[in-house]
Gaussian input, Z-matrix of N, CA and C with variables (Angstrom, degrees):
# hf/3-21g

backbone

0 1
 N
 C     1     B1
 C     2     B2     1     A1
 N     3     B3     2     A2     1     D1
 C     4     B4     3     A3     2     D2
 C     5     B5     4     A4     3     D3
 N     6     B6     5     A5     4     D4
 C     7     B7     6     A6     5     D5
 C     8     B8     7     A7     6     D6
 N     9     B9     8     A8     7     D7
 C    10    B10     9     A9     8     D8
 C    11    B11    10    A10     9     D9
 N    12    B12    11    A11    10    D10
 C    13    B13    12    A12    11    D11
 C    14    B14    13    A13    12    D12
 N    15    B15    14    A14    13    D13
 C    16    B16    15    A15    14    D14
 C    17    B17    16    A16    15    D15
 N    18    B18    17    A17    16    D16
 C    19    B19    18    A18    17    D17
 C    20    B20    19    A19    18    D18
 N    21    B21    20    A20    19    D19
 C    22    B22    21    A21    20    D20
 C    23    B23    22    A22    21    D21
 N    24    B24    23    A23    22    D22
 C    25    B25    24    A24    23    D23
 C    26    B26    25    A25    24    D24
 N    27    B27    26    A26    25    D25
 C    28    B28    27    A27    26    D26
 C    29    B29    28    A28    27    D27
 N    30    B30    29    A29    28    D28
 C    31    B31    30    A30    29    D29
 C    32    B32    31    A31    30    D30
 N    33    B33    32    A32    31    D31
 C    34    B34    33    A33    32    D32
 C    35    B35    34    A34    33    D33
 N    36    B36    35    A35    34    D34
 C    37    B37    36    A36    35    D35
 C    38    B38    37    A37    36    D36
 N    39    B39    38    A38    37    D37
 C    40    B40    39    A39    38    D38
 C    41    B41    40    A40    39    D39
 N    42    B42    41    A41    40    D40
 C    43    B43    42    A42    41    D41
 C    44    B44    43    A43    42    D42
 N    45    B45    44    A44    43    D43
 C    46    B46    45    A45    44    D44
 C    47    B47    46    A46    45    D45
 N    48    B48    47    A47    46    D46
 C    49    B49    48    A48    47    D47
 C    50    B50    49    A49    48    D48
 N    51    B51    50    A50    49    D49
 C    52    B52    51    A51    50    D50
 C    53    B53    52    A52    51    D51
 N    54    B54    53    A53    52    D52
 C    55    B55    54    A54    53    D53
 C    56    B56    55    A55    54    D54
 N    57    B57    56    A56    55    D55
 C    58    B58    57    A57    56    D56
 C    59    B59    58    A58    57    D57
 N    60    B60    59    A59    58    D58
 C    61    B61    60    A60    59    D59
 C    62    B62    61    A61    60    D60
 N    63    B63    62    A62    61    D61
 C    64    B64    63    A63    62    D62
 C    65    B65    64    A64    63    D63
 N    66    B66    65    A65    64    D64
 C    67    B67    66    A66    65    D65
 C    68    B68    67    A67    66    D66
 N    69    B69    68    A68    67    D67
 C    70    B70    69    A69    68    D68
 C    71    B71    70    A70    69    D69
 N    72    B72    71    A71    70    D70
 C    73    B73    72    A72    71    D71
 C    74    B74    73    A73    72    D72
 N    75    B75    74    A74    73    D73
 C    76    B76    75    A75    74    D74
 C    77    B77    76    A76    75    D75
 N    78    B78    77    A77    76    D76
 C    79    B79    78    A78    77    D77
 C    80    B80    79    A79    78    D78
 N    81    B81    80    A80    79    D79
 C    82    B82    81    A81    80    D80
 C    83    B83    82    A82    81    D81
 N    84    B84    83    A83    82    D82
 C    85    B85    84    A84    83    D83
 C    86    B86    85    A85    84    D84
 N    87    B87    86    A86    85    D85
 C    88    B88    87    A87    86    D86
 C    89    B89    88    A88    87    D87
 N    90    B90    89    A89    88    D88
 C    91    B91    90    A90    89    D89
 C    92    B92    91    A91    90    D90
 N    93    B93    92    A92    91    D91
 C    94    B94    93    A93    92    D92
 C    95    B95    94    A94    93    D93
 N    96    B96    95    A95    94    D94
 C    97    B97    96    A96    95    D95
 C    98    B98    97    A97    96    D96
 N    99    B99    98    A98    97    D97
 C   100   B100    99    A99    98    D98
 C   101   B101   100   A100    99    D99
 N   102   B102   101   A101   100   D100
 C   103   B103   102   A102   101   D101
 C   104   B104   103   A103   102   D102
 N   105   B105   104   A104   103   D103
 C   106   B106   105   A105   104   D104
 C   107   B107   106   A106   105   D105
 N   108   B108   107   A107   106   D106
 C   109   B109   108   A108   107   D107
 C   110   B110   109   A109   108   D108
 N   111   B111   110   A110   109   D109
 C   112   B112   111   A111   110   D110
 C   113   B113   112   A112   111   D111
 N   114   B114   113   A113   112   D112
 C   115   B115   114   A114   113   D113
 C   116   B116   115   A115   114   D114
 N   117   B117   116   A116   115   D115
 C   118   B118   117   A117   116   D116
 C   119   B119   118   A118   117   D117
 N   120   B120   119   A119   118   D118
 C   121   B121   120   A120   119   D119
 C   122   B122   121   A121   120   D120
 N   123   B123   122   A122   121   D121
 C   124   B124   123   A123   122   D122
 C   125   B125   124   A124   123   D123
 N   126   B126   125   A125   124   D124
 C   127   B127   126   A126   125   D125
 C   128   B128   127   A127   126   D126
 N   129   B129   128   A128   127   D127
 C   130   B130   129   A129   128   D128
 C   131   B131   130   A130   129   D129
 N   132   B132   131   A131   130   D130
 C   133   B133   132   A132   131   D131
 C   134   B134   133   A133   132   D132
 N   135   B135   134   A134   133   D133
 C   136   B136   135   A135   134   D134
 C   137   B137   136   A136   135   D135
 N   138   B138   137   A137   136   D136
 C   139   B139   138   A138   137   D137
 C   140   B140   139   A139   138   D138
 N   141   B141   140   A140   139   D139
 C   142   B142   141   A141   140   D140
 C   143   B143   142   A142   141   D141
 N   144   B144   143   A143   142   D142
 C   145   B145   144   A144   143   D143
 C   146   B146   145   A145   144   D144
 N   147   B147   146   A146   145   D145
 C   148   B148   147   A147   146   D146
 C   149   B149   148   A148   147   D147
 N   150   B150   149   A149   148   D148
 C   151   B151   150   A150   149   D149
 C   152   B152   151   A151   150   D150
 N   153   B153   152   A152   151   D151
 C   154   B154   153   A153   152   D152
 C   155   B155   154   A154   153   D153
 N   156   B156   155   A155   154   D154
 C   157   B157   156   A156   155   D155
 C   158   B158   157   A157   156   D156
 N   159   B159   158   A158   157   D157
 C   160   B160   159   A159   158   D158
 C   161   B161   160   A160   159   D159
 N   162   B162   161   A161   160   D160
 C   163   B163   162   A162   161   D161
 C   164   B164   163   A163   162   D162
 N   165   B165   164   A164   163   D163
 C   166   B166   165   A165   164   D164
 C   167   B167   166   A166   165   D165
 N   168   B168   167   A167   166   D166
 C   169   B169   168   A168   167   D167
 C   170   B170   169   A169   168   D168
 N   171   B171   170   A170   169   D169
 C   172   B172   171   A171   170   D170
 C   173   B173   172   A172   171   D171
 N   174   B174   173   A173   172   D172
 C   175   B175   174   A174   173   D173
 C   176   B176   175   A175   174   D174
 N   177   B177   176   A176   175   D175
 C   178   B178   177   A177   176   D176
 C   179   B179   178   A178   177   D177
 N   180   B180   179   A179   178   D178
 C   181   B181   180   A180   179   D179
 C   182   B182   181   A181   180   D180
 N   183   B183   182   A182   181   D181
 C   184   B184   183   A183   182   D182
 C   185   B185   184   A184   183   D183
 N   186   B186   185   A185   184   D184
 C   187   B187   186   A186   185   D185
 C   188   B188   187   A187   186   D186
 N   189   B189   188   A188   187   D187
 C   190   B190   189   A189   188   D188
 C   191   B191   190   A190   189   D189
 N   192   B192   191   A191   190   D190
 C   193   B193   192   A192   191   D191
 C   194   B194   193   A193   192   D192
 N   195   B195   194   A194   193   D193
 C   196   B196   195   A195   194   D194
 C   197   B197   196   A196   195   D195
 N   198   B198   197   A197   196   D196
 C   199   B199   198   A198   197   D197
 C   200   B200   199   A199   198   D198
 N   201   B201   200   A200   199   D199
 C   202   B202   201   A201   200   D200
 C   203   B203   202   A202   201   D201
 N   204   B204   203   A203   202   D202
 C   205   B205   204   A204   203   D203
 C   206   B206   205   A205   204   D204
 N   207   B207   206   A206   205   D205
 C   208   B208   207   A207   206   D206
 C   209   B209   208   A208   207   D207
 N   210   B210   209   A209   208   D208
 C   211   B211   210   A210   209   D209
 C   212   B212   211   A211   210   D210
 N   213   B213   212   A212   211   D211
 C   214   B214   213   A213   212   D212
 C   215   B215   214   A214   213   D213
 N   216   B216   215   A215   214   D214
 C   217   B217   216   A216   215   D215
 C   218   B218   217   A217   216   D216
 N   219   B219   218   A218   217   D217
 C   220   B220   219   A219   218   D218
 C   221   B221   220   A220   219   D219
 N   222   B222   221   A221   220   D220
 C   223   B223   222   A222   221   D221
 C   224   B224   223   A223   222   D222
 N   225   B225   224   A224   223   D223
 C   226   B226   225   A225   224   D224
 C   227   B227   226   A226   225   D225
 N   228   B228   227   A227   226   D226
 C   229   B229   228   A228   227   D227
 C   230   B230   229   A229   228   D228
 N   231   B231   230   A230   229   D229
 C   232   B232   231   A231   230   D230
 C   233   B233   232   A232   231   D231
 N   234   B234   233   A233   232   D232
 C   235   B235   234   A234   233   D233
 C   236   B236   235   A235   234   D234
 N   237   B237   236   A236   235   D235
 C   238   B238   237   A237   236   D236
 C   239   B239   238   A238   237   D237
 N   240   B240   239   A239   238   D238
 C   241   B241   240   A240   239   D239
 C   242   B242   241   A241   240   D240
 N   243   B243   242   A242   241   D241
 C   244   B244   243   A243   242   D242
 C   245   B245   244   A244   243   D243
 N   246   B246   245   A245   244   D244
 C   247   B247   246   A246   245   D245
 C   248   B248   247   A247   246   D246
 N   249   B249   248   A248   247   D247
 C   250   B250   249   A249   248   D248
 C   251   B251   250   A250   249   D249
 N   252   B252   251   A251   250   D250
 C   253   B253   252   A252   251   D251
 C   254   B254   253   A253   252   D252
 N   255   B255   254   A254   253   D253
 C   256   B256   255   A255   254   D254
 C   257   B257   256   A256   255   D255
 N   258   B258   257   A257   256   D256
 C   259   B259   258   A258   257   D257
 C   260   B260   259   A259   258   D258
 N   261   B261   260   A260   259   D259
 C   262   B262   261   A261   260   D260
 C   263   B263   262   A262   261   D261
 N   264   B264   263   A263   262   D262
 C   265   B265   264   A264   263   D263
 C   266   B266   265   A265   264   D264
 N   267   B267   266   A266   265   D265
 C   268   B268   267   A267   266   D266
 C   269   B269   268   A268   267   D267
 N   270   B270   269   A269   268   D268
 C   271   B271   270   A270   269   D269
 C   272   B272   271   A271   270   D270
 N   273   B273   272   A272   271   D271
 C   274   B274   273   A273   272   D272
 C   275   B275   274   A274   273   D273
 N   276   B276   275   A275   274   D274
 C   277   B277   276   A276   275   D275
 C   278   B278   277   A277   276   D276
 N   279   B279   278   A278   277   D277
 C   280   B280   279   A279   278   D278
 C   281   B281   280   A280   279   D279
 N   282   B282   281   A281   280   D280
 C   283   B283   282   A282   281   D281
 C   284   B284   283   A283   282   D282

   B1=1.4474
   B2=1.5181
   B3=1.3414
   B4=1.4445
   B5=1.7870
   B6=1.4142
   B7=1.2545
   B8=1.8670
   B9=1.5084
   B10=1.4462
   B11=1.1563
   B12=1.3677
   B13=1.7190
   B14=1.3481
   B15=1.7324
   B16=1.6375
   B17=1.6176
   B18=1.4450
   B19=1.3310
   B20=1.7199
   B21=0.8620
   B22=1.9734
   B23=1.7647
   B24=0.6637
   B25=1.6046
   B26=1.7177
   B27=1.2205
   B28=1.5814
   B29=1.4823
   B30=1.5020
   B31=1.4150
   B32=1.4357
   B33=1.1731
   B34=1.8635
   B35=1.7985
   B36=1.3187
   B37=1.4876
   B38=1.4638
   B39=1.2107
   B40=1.5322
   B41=1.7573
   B42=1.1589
   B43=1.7872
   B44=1.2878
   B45=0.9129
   B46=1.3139
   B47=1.6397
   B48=0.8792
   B49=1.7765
   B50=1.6241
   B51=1.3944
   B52=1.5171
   B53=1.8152
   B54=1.3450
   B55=1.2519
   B56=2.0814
   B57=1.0126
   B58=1.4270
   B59=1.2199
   B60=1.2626
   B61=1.3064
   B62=1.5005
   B63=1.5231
   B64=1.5457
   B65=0.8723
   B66=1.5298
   B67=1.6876
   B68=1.6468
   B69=1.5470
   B70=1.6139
   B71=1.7843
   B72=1.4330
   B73=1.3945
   B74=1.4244
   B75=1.4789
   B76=1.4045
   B77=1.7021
   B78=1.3998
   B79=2.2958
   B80=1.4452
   B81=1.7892
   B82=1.1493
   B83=1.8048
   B84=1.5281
   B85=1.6405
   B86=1.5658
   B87=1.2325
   B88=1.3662
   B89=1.9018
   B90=1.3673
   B91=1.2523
   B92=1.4491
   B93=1.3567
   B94=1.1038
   B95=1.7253
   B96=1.8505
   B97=1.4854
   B98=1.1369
   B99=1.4995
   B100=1.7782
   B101=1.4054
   B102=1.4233
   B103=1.8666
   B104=1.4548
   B105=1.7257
   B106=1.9056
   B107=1.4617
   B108=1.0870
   B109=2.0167
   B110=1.4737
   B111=1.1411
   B112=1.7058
   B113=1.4918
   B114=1.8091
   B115=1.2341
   B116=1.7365
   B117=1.2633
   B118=1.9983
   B119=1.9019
   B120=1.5175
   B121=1.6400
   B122=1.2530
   B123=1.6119
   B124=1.7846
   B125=2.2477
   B126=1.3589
   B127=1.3904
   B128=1.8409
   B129=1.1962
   B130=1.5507
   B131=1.6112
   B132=1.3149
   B133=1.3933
   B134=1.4448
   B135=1.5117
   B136=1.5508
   B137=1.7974
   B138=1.4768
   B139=1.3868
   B140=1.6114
   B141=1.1221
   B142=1.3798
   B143=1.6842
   B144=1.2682
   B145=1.2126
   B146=1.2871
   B147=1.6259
   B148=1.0582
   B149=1.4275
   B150=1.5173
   B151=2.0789
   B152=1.7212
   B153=1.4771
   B154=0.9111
   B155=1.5551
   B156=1.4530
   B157=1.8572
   B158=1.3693
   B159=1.1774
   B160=1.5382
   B161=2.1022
   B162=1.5157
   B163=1.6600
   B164=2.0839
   B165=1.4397
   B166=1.3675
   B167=1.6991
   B168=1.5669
   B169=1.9545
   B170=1.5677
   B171=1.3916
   B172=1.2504
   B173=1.3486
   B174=1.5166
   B175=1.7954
   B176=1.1632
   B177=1.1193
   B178=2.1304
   B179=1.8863
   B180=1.2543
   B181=1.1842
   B182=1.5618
   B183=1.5389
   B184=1.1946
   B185=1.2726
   B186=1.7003
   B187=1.3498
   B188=1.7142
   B189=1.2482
   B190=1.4581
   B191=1.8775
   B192=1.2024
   B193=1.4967
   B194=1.4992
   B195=0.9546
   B196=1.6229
   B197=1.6070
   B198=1.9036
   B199=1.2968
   B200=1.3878
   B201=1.2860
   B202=1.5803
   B203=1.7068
   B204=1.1638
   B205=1.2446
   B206=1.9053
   B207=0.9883
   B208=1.6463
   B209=0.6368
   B210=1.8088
   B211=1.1629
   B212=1.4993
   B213=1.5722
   B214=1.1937
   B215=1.3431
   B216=2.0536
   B217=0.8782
   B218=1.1511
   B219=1.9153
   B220=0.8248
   B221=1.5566
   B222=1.3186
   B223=1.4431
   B224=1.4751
   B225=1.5260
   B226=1.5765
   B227=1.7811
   B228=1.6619
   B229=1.0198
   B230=1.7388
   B231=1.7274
   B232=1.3667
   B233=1.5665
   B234=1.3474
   B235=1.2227
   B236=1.7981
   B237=1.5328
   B238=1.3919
   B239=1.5993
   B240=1.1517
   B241=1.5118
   B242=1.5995
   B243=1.5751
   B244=1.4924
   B245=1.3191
   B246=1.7272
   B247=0.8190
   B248=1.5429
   B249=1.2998
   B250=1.5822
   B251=1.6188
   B252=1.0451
   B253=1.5061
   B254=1.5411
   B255=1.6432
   B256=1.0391
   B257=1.7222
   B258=1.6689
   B259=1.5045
   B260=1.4841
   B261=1.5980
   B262=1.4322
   B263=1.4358
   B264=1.4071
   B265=1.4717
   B266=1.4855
   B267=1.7121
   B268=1.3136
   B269=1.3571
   B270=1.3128
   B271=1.2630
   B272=1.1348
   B273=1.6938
   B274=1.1949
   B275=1.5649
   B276=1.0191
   B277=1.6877
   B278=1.8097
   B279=1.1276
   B280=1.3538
   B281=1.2633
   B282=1.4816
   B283=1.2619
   B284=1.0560
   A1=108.42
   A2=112.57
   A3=117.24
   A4=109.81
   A5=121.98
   A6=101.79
   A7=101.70
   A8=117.22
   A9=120.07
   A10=140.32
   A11=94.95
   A12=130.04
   A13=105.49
   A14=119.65
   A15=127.83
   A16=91.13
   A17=101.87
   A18=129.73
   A19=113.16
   A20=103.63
   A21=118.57
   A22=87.32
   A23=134.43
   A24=139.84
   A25=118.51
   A26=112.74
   A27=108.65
   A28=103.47
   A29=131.70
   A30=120.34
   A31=95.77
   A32=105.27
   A33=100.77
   A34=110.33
   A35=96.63
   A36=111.35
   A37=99.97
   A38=140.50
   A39=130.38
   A40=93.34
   A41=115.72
   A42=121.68
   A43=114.81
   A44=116.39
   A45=115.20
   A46=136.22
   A47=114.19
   A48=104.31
   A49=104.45
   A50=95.60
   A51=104.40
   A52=114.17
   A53=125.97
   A54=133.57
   A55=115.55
   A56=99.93
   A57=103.80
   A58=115.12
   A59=137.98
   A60=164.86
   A61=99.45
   A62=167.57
   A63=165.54
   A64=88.12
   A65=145.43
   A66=133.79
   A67=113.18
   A68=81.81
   A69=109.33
   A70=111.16
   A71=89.57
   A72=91.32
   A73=123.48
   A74=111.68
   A75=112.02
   A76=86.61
   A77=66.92
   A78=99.75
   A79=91.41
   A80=97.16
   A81=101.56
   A82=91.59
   A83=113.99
   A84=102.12
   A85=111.10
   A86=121.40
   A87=115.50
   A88=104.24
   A89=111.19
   A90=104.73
   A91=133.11
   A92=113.76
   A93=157.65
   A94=121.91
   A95=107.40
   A96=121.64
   A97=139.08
   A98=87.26
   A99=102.72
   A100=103.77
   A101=99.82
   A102=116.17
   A103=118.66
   A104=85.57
   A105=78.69
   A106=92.87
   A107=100.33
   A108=118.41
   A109=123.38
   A110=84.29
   A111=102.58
   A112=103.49
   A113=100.89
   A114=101.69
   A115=100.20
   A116=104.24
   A117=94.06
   A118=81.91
   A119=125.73
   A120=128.91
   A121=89.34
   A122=90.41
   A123=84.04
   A124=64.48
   A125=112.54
   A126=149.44
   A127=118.27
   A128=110.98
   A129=107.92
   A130=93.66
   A131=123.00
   A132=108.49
   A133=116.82
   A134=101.78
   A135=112.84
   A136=120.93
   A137=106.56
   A138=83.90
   A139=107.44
   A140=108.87
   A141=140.57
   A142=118.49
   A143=115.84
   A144=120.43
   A145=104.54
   A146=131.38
   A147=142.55
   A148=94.40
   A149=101.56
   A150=112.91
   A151=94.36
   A152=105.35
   A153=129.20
   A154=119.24
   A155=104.41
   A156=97.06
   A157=100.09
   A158=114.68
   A159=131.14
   A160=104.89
   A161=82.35
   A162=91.72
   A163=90.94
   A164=95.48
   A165=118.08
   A166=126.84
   A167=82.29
   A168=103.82
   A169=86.37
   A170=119.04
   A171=154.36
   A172=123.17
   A173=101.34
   A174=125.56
   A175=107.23
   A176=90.04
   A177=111.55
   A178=100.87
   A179=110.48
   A180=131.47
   A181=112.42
   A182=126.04
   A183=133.48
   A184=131.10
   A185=90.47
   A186=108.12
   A187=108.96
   A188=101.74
   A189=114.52
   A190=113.83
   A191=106.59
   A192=115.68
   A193=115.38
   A194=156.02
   A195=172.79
   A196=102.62
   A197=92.70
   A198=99.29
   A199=125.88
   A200=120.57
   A201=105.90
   A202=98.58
   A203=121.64
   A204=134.78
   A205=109.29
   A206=121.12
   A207=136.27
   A208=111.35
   A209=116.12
   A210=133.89
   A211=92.92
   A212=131.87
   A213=140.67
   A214=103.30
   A215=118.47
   A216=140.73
   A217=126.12
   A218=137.94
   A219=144.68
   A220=98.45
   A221=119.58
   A222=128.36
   A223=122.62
   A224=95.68
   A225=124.99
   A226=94.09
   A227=126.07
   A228=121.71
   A229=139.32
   A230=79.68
   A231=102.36
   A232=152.88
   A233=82.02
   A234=119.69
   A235=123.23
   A236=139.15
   A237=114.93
   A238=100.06
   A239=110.97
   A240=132.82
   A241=102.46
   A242=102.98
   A243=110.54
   A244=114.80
   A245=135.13
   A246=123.63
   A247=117.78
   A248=119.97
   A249=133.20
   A250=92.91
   A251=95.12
   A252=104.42
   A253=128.25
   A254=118.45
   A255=121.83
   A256=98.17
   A257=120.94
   A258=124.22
   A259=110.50
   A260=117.87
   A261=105.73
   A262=117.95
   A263=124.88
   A264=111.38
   A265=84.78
   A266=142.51
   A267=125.49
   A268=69.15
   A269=159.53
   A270=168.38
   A271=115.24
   A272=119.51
   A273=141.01
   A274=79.36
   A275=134.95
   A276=123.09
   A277=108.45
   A278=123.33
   A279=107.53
   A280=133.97
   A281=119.60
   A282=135.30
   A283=130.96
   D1=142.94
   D2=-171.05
   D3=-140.00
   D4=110.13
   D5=-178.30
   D6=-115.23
   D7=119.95
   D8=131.46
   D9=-79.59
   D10=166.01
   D11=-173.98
   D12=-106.39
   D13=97.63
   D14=178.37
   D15=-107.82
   D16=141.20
   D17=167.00
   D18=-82.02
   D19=141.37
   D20=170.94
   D21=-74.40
   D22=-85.95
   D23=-162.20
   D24=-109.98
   D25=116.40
   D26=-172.50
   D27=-119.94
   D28=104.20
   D29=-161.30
   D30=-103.77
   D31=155.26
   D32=-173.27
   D33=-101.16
   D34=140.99
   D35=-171.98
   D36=-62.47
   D37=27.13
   D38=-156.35
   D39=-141.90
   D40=160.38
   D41=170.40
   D42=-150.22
   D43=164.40
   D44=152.62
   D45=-119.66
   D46=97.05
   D47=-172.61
   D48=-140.63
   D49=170.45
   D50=-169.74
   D51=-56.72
   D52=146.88
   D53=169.40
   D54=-43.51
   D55=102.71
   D56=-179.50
   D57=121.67
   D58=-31.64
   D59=164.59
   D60=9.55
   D61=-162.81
   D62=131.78
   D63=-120.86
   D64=-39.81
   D65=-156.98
   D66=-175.15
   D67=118.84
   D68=-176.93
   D69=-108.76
   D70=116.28
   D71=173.15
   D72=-103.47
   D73=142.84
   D74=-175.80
   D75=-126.65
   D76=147.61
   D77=179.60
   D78=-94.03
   D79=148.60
   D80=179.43
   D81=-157.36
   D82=152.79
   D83=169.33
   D84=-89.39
   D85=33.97
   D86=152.98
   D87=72.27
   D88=-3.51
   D89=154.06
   D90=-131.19
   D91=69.81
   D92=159.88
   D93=-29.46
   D94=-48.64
   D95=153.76
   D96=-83.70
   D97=-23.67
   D98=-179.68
   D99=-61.45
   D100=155.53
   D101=-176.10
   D102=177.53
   D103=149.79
   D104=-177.95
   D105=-127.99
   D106=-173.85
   D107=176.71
   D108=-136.77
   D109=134.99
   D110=-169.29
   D111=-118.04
   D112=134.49
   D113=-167.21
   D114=-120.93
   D115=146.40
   D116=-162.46
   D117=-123.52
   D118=167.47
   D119=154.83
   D120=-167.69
   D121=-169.30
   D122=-173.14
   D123=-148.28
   D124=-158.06
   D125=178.69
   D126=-121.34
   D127=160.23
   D128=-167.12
   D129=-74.98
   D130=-16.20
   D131=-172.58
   D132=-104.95
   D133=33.00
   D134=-176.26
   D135=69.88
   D136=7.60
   D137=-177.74
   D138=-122.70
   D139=133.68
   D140=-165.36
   D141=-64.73
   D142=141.67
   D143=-159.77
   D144=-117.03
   D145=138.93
   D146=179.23
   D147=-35.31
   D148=149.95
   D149=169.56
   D150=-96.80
   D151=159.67
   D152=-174.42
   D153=-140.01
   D154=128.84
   D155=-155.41
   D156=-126.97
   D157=87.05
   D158=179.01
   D159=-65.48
   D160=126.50
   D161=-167.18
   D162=-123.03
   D163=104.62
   D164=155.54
   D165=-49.36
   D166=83.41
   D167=-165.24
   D168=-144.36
   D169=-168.26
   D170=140.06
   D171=-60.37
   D172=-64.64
   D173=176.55
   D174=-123.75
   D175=161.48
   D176=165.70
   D177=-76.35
   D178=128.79
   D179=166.90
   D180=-50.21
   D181=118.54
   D182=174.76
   D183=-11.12
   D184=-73.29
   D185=-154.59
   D186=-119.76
   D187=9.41
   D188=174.15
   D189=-67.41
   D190=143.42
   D191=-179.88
   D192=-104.03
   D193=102.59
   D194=135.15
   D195=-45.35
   D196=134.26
   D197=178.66
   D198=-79.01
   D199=158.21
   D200=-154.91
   D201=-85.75
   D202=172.76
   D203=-170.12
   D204=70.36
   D205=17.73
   D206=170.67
   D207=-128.65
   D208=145.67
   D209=-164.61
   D210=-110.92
   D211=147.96
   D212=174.44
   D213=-128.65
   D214=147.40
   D215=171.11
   D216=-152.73
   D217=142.70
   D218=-165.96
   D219=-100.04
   D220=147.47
   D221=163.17
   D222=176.64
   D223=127.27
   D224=-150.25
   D225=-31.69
   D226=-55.75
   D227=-177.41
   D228=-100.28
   D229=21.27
   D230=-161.98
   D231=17.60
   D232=54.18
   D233=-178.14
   D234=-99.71
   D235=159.99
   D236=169.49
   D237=-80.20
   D238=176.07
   D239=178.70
   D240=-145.21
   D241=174.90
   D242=166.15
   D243=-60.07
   D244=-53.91
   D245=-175.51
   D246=-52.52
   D247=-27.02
   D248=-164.54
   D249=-67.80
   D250=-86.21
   D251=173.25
   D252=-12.37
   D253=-43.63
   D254=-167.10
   D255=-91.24
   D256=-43.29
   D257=174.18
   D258=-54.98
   D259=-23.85
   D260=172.79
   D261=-95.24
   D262=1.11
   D263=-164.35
   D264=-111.86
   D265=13.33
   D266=-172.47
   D267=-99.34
   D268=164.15
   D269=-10.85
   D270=-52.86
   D271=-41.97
   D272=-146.80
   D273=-94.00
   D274=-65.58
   D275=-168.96
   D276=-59.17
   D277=-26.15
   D278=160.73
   D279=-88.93
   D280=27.03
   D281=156.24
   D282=-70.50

């Protein structure tokens, strides 16, 4: 089991502008901290378990669309927990 930390927006410390320049601006969508986590494993017999992309909210967003074959979850620190753990591995036991 492997869990990352993906950024909404990752702007790069690097630019490009002319020699002399005083001020270089870089665009950014202003969510810069924001982030969720994605958790990947597989089983001892090589076969792989739905990912699960824990989104650091309260709730799951309404009207948002998730790709199919993923599991989505809300959590205050968006992080996995025990409970997480156990809502994602019941799929895997009815396989």
């Amino acid at each position: 089991m492997d869990e990352t930390t993906v950024t909404f927006d990752m702007p790069e410390n690097r630019t490009v502008a002319p020699v002399g320049d005083k001020t270089v601006l870089v665009k950014t969508s202003g969510h810069e901290k924001t982030h969720f986590t994605v958790v990947l494993a597989c089983m001892a017999d090589g076969s792989r378990l739905k990912p699960m992309i824990i989104l650091k909210r309260k709730t799951l967003p309404k009207a948002a669309k998730f790709p199919p074959g993923t599991m989505v979850r809300a959590h205050v620190k968006g992080r996995m927990d025990e409970a997480g753990v156990q809502e994602w591995l019941k799929p895997a036991a009815n396989m």
